[in-house]
py3Dmol code that shows the C-alpha trace and the ligand (Angstrom):
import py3Dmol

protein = """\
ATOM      1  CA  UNK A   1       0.000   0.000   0.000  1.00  0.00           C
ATOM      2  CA  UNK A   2       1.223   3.341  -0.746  1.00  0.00           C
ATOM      3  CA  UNK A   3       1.680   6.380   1.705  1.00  0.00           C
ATOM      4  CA  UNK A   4       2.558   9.829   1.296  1.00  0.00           C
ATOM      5  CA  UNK A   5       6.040  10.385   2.629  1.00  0.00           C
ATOM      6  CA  UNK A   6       7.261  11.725   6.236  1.00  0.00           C
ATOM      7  CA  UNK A   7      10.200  12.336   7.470  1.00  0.00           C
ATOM      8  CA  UNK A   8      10.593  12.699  11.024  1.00  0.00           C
ATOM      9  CA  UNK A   9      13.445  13.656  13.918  1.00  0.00           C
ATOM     10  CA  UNK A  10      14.446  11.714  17.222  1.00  0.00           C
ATOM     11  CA  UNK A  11      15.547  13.404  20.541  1.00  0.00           C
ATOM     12  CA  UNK A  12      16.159  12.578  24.446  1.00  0.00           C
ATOM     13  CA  UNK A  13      15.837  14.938  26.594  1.00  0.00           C
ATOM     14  CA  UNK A  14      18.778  16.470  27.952  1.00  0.00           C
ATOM     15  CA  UNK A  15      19.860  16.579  31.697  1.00  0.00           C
ATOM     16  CA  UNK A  16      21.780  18.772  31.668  1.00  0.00           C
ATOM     17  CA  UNK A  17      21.763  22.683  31.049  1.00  0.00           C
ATOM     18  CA  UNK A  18      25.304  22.353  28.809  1.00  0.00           C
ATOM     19  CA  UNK A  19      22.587  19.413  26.621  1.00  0.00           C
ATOM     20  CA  UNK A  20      19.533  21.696  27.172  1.00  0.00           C
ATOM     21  CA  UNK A  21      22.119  24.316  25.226  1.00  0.00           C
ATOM     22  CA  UNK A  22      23.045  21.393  22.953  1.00  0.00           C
ATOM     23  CA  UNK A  23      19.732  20.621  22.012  1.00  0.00           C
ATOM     24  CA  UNK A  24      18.697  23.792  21.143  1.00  0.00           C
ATOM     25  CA  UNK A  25      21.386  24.356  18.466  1.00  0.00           C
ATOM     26  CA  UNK A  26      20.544  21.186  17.037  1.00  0.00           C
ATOM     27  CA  UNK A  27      16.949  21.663  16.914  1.00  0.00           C
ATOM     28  CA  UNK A  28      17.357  25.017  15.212  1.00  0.00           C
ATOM     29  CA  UNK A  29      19.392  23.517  13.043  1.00  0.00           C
ATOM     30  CA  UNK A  30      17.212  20.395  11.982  1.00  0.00           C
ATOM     31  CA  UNK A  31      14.202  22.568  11.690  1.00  0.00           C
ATOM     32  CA  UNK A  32      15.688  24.119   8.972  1.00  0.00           C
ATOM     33  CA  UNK A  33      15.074  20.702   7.276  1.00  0.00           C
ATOM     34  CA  UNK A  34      11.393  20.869   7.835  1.00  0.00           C
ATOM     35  CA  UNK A  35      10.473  17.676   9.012  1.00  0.00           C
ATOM     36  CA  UNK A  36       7.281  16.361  10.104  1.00  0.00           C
ATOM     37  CA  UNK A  37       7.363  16.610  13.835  1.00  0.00           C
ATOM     38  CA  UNK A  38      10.597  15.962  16.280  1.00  0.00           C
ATOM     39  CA  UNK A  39       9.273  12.943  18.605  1.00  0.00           C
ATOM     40  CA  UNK A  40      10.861  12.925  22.110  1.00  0.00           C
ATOM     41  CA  UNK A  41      11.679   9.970  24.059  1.00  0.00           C
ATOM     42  CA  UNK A  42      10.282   9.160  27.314  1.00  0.00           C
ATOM     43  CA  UNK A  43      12.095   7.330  30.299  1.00  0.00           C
ATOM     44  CA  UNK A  44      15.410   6.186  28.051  1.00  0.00           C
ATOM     45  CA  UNK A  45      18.559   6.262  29.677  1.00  0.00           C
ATOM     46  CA  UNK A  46      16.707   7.539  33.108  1.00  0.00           C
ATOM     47  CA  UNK A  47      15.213  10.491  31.786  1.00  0.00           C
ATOM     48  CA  UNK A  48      12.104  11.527  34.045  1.00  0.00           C
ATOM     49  CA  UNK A  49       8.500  12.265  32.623  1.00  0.00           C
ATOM     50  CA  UNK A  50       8.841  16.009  33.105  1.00  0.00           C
ATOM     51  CA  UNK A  51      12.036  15.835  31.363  1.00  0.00           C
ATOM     52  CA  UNK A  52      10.409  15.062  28.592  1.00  0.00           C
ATOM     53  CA  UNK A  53       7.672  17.685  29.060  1.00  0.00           C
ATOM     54  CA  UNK A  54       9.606  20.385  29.032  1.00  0.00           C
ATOM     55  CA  UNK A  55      11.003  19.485  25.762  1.00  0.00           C
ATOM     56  CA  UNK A  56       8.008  18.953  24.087  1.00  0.00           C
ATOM     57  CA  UNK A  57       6.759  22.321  25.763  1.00  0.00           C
ATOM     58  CA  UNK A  58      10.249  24.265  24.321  1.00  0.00           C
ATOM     59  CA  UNK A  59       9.854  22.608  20.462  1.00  0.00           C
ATOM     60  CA  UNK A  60       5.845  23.477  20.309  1.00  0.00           C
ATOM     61  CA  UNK A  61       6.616  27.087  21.771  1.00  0.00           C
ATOM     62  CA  UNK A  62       8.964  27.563  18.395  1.00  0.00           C
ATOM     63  CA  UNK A  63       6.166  26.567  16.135  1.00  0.00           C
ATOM     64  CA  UNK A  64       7.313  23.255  15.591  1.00  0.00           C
ATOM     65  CA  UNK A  65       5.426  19.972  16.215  1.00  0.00           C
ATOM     66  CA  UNK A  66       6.656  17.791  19.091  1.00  0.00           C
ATOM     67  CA  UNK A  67       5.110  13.908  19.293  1.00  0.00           C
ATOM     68  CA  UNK A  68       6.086  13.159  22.861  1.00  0.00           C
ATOM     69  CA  UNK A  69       6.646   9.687  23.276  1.00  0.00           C
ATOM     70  CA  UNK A  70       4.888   7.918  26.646  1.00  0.00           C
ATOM     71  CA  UNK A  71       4.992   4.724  27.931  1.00  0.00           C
ATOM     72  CA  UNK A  72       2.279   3.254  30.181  1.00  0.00           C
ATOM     73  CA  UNK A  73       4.475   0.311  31.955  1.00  0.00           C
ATOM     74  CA  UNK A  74       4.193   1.345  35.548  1.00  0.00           C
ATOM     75  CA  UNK A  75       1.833   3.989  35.261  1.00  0.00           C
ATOM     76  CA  UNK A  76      -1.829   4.593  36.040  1.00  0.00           C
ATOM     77  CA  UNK A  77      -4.965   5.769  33.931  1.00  0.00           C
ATOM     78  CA  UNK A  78      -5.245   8.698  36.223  1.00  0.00           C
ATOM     79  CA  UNK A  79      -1.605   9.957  35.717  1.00  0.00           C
ATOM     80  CA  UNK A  80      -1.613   8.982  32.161  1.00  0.00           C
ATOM     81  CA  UNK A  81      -5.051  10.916  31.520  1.00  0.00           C
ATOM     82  CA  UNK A  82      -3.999  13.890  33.062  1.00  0.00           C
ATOM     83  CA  UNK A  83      -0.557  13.868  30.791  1.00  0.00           C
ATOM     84  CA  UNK A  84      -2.735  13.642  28.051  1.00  0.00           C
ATOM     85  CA  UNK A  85      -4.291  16.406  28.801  1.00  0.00           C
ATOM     86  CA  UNK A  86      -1.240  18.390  29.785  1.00  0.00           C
ATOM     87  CA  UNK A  87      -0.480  17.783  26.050  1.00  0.00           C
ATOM     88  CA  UNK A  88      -3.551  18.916  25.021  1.00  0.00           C
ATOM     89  CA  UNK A  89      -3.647  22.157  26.428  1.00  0.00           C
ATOM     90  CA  UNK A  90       0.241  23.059  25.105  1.00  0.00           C
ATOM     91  CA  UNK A  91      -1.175  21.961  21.422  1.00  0.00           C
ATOM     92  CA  UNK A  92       0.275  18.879  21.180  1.00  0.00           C
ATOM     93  CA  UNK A  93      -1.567  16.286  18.541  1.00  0.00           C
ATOM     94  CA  UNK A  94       1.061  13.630  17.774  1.00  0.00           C
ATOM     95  CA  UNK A  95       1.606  11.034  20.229  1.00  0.00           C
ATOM     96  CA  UNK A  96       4.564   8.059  20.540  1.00  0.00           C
ATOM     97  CA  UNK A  97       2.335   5.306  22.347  1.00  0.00           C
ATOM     98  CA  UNK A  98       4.517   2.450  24.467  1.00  0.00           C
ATOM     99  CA  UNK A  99       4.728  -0.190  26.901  1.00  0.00           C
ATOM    100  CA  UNK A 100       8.133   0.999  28.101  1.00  0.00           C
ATOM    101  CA  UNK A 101      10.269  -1.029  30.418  1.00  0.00           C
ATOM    102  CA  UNK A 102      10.402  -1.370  34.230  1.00  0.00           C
ATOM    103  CA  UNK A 103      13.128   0.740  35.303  1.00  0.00           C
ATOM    104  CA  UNK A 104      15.549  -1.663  37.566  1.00  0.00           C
ATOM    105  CA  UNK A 105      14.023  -2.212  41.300  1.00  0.00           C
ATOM    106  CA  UNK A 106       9.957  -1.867  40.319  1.00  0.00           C
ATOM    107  CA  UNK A 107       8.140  -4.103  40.266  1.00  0.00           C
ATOM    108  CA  UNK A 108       4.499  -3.049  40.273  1.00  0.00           C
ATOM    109  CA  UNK A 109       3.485  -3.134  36.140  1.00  0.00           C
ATOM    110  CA  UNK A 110       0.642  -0.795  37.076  1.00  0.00           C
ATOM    111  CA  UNK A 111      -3.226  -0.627  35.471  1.00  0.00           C
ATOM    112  CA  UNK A 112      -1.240  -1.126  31.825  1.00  0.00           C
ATOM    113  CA  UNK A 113       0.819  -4.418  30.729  1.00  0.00           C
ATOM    114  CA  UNK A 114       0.893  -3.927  27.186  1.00  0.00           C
ATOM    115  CA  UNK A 115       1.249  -0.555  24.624  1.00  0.00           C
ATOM    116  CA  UNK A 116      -2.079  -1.517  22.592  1.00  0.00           C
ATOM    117  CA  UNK A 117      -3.876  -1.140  26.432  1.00  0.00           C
ATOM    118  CA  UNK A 118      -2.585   2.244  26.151  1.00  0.00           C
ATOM    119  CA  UNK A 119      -3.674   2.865  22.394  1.00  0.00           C
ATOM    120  CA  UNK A 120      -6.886   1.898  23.148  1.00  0.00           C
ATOM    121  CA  UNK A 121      -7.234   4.011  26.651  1.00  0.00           C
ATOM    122  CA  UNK A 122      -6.110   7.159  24.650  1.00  0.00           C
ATOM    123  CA  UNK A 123      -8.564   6.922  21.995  1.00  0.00           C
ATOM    124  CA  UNK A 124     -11.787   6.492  24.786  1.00  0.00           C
ATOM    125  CA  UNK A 125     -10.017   9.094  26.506  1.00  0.00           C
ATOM    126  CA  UNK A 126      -9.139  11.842  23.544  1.00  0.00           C
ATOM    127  CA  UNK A 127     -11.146  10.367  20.305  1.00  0.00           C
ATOM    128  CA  UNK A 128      -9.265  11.249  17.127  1.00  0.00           C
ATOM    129  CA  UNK A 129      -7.510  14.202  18.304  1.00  0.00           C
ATOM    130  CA  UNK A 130      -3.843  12.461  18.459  1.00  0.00           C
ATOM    131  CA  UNK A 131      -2.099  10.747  16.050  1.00  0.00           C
ATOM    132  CA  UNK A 132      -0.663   7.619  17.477  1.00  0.00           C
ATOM    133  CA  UNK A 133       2.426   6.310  16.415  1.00  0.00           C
ATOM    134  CA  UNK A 134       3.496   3.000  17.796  1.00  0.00           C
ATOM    135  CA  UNK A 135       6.388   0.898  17.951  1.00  0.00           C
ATOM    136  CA  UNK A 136       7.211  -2.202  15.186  1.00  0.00           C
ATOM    137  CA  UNK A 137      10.455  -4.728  15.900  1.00  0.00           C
ATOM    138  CA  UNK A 138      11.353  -6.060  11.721  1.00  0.00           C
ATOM    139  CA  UNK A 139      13.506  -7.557  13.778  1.00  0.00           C
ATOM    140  CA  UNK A 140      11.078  -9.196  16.599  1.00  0.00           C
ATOM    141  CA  UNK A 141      11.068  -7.671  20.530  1.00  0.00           C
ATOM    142  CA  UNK A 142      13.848  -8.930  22.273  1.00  0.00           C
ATOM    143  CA  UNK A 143      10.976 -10.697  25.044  1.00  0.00           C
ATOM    144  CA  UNK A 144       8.896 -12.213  22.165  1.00  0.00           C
ATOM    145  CA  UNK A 145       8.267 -16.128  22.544  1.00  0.00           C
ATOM    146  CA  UNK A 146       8.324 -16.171  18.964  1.00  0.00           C
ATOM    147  CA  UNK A 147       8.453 -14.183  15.797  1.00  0.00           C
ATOM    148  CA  UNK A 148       4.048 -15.415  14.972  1.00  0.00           C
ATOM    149  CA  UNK A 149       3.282 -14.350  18.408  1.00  0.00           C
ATOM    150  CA  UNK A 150       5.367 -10.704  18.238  1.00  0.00           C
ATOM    151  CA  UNK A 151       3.834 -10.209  14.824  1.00  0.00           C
ATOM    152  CA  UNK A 152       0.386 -10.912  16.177  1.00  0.00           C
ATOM    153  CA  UNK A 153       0.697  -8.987  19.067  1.00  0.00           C
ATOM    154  CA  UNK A 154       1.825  -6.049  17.045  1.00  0.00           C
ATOM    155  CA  UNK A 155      -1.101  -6.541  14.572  1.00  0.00           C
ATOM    156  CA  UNK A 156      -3.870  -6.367  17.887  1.00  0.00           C
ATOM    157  CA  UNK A 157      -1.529  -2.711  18.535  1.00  0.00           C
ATOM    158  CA  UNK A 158      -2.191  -1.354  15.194  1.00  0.00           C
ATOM    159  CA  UNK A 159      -6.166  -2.277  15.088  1.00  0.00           C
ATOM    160  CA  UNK A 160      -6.334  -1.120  18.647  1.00  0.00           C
ATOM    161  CA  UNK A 161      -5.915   2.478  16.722  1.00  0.00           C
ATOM    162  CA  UNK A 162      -2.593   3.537  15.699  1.00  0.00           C
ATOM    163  CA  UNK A 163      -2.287   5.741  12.611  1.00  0.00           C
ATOM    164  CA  UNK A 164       1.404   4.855  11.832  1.00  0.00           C
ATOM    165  CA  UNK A 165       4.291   2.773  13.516  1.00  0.00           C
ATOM    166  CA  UNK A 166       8.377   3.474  13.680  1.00  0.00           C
ATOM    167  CA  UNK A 167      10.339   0.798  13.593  1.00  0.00           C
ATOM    168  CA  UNK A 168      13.536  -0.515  15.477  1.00  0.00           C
ATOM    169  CA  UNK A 169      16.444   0.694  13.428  1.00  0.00           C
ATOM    170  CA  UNK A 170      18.089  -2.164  11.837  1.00  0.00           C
ATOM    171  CA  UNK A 171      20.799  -2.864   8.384  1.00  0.00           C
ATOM    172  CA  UNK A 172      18.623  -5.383   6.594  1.00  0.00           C
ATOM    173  CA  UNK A 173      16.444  -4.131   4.689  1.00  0.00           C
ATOM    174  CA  UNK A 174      14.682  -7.315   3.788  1.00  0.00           C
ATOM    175  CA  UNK A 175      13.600  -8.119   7.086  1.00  0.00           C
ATOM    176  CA  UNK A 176      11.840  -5.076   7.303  1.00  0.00           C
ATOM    177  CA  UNK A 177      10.119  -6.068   3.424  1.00  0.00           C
ATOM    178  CA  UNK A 178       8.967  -9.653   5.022  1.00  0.00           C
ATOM    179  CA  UNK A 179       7.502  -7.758   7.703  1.00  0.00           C
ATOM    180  CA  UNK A 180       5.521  -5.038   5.840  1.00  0.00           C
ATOM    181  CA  UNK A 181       4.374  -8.511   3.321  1.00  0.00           C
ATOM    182  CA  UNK A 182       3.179 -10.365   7.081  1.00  0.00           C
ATOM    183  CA  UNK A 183       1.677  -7.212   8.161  1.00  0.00           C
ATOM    184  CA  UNK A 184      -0.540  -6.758   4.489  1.00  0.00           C
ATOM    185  CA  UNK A 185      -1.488 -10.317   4.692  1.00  0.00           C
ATOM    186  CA  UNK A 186      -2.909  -9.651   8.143  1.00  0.00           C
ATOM    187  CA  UNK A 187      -4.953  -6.664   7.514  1.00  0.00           C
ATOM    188  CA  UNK A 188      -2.441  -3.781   8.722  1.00  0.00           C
ATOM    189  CA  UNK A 189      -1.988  -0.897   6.042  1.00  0.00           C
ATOM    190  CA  UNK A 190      -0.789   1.526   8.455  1.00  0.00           C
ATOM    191  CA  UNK A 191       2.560   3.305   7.028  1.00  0.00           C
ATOM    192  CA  UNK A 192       5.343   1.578   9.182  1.00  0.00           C
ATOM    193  CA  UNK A 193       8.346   3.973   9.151  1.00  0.00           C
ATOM    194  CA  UNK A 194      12.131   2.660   9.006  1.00  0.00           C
ATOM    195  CA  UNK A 195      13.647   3.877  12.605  1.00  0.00           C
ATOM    196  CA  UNK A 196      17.075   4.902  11.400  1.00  0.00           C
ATOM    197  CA  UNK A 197      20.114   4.750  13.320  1.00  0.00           C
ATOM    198  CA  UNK A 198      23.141   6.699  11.885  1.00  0.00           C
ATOM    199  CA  UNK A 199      26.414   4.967  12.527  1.00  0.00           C
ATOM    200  CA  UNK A 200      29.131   7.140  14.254  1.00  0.00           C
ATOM    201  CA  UNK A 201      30.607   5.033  16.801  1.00  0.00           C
ATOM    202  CA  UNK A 202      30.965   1.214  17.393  1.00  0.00           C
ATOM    203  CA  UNK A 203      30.877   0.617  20.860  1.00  0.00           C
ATOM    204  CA  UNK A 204      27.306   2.601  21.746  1.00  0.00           C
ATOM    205  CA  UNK A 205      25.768   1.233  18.311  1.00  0.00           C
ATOM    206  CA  UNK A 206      26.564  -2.390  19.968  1.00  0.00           C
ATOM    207  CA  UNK A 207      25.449  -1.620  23.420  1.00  0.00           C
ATOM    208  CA  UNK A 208      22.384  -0.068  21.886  1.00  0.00           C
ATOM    209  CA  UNK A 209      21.956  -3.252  19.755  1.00  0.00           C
ATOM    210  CA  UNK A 210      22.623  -5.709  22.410  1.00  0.00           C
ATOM    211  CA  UNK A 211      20.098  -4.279  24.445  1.00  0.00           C
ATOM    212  CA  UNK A 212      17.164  -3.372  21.922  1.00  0.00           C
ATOM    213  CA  UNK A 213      17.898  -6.462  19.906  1.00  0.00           C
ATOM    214  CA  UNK A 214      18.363  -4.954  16.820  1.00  0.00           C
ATOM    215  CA  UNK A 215      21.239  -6.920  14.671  1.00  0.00           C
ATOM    216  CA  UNK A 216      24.391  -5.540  13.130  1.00  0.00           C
ATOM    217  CA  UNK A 217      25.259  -7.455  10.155  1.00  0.00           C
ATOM    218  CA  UNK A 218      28.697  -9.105  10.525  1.00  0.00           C
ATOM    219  CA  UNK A 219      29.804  -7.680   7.418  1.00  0.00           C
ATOM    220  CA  UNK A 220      28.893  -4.476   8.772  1.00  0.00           C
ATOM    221  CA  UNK A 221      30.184  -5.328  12.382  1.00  0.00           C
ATOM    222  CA  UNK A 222      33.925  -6.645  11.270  1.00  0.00           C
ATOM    223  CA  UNK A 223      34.681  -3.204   9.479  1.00  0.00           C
ATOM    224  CA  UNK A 224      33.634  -1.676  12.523  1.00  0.00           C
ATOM    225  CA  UNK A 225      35.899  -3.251  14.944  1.00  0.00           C
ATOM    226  CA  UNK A 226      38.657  -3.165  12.347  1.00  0.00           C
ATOM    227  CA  UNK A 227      38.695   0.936  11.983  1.00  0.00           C
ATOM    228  CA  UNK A 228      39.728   0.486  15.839  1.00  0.00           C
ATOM    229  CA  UNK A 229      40.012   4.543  16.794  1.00  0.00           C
ATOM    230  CA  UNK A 230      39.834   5.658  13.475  1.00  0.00           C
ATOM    231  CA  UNK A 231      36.392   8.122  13.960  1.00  0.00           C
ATOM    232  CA  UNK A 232      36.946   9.331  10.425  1.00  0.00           C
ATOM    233  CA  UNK A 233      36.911   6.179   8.986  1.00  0.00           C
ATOM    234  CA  UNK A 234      33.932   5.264  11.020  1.00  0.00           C
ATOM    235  CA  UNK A 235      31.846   7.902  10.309  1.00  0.00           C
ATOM    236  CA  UNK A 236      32.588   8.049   6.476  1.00  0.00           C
ATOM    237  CA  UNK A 237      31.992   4.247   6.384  1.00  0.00           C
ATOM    238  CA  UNK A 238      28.636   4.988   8.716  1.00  0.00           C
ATOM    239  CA  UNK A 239      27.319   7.351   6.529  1.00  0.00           C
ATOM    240  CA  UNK A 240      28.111   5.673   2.878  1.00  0.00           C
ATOM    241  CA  UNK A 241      26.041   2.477   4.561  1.00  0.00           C
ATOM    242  CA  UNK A 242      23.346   3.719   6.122  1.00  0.00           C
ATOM    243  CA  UNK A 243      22.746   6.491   3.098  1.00  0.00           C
ATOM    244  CA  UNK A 244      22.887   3.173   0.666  1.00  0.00           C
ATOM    245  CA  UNK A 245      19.909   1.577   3.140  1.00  0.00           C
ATOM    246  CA  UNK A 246      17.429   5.219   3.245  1.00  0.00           C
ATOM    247  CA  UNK A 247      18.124   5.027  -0.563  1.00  0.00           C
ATOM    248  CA  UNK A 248      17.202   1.151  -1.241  1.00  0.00           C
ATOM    249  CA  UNK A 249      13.876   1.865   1.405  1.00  0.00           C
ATOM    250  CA  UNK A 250      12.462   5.102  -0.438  1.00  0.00           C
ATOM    251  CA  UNK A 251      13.066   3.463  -4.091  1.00  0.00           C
ATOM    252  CA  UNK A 252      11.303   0.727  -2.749  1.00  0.00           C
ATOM    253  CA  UNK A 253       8.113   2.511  -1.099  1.00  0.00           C
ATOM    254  CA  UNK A 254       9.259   2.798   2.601  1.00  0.00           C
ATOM    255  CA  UNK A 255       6.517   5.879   3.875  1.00  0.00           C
ATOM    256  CA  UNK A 256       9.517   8.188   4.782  1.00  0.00           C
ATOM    257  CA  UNK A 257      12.213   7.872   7.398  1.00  0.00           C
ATOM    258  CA  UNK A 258      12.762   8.911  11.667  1.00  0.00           C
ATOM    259  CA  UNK A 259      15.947   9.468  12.314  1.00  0.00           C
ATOM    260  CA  UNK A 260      17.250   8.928  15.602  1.00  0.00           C
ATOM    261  CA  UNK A 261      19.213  11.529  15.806  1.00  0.00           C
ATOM    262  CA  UNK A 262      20.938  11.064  19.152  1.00  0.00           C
ATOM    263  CA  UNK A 263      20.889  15.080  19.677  1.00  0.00           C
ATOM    264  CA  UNK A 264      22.879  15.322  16.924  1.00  0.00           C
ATOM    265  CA  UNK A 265      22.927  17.631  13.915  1.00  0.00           C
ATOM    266  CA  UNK A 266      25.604  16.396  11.177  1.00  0.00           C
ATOM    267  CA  UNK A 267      24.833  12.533  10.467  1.00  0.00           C
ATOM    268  CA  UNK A 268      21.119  13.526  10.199  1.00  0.00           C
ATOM    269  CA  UNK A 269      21.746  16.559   8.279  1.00  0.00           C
ATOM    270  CA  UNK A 270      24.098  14.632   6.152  1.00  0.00           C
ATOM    271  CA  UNK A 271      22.073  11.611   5.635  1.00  0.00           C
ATOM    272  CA  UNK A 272      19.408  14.130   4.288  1.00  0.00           C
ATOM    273  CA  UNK A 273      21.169  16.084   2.320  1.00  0.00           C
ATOM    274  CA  UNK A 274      22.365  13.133   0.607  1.00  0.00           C
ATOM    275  CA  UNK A 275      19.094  11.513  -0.039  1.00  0.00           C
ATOM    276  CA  UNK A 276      18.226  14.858  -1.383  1.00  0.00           C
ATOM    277  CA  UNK A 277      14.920  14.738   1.249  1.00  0.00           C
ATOM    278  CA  UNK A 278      12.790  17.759   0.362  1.00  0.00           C
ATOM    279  CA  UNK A 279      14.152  18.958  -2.885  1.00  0.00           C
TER     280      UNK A 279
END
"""
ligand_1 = """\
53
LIG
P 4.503 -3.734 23.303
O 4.002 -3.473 21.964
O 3.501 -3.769 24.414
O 5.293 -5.124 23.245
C 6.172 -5.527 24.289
C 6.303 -7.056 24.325
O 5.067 -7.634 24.777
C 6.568 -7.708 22.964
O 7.399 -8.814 23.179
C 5.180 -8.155 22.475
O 5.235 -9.282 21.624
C 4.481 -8.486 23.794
N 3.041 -8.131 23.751
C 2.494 -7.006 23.228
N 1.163 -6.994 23.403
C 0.851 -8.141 24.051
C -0.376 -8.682 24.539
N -1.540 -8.034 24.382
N -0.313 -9.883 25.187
C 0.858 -10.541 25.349
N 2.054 -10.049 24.906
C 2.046 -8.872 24.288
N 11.714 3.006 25.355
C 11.707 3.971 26.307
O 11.976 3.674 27.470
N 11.408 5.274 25.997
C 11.119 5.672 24.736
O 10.852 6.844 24.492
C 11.126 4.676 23.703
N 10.830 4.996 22.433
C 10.805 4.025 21.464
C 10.481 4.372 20.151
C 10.481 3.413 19.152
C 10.122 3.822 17.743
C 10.828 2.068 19.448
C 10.864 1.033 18.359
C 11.137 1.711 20.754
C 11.125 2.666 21.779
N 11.412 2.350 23.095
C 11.432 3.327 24.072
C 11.690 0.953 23.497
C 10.396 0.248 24.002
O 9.876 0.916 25.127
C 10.747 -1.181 24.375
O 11.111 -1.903 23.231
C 9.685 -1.929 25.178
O 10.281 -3.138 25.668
C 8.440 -2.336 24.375
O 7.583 -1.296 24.150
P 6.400 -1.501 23.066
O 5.570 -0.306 23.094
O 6.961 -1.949 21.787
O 5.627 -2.740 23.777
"""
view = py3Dmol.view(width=600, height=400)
view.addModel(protein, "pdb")
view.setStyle({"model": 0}, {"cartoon": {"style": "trace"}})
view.addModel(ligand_1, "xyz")
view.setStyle({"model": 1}, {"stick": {}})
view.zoomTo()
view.show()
């Protein structure tokens, strides 16, 4: 099924003043890209719910349009109706819908287990008035008993009433083909959106892999490891590899692209520039 195209941005939020300061380069910067909406993530690496907030509250004052992103693992309907509406009132209409994960040491799951619970508690809560974006694993969840069962469980998320899903980053790009064919055969035509990881470093894109479960190709891995210290190398090798990957995904009908763009300006603006996005 065909979609019209959108391109989106990824951002934590900082915690510190020197990354609030950070940030706001970069966003000024990206915006002049025009994307869709800059999503912000919620709970990642520790960051608190007002962290996130805050953000959301800066990037809507400048115009822009934030999608916060909010998990419901641990959480209440109360506290998750009244962020909703905190939302609301600062014009927010986009929202990233998720289970989460328990941070370390809780261990109450709270009056949520699953993210298409909190799909469907949004839309008796707030009707049509956000657009829900929810998560899709090409590449399976890392706690999935099985690749049916994920796929399944992320088909009873989309019907619950998502308008559009972002996917895990990963390299193959067949993987993420098989699972837009399983997801026609089963009745989903929402656009699913390639997550995109640039590559910049080894040693956080493998941490970040290990624990998302998202697979670096060994071809891809080796040449890594072999540029040892050698950050130019890295980054030039990063960029002509994941630029070859947005290319093969937009000639072949991907709905657009979100970039996780770790706070980051250059590989996003790079990867952009050279997939001529907008022009
Ligand atoms: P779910 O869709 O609920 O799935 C979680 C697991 O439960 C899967 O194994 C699934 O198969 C299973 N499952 C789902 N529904 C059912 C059901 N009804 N019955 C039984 N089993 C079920 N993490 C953060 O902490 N903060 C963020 O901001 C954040 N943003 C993200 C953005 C994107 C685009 C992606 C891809 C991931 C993001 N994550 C974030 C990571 C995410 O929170 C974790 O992957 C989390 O473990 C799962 O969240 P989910 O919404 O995909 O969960």
């Amino acid at each position: 099924m065909k979609h019209e195209k959108s391109f989106s941005c990824e951002f934590f939020p900082p915690k510190t003043e020197k990354g609030a300061e950070n940030l706001r380069t970069t966003l000024a910067e990206l915006a002049t890209l025009n994307p869709a909406y800059f999503s912000v993530t919620f709970g990642a690496g520790g960051s608190t719910q007002e962290g996130t907030f805050d953000t959301v509250k800066e990037i809507q004052k400048k115009g822009l349009s934030a999608a916060p992103h909010l998990s419901c693992i641990g959480s209440t309907e109360d506290n998750i109706r009244a962020l909703l509406k905190s939302y609301i009132d600062i014009g927010v209409n986009r929202i990233v819908a998720l289970r989460g994960d328990m941070p370390s040491g809780m261990r109450e799951t709270g009056e949520f287990r699953y993210a298409n619970e909190l799909v469907e508690f949004i839309r008796s809560e707030t009707g049509d008035h956000f657009h829900i974006e929810v998560a899709a694993y090409p590449e399976f969840h890392p706690q999935a008993p099985s690749a049916q069962v994920d796929m399944e469980n992320f088909v009873r998320k989309a019907k619950a009433g998502a308008n559009a899903a972002i996917t895990q980053y990963f390299y193959n790009a067949d993987g993420y083909y098989r699972f837009i064919d399983d997801c026609e055969k089963l009745g989903v035509e929402i656009p699913i959106i390639p997550g995109i990881m640039p590559i910049t470093n080894y040693s956080n894109l493998k941490r970040f892999s290990d624990m998302c479960g998202a697979e670096i190709p060994r071809w891809i891995e080796k040449r890594l490891i072999g540029y040892g210290d050698d950050k130019a190398s890295i980054v030039a090798f990063g960029e002509e590899v994941v630029t070859e990957l947005c290319r093969k995904l937009l000639d072949n009908d991907a709905p657009g692209l979100h970039f996780y763009t770790m706070n980051q300006t250059g590989p996003t603006r790079t990867l952009w520039h050279n997939l001529s996005i907008g022009c």
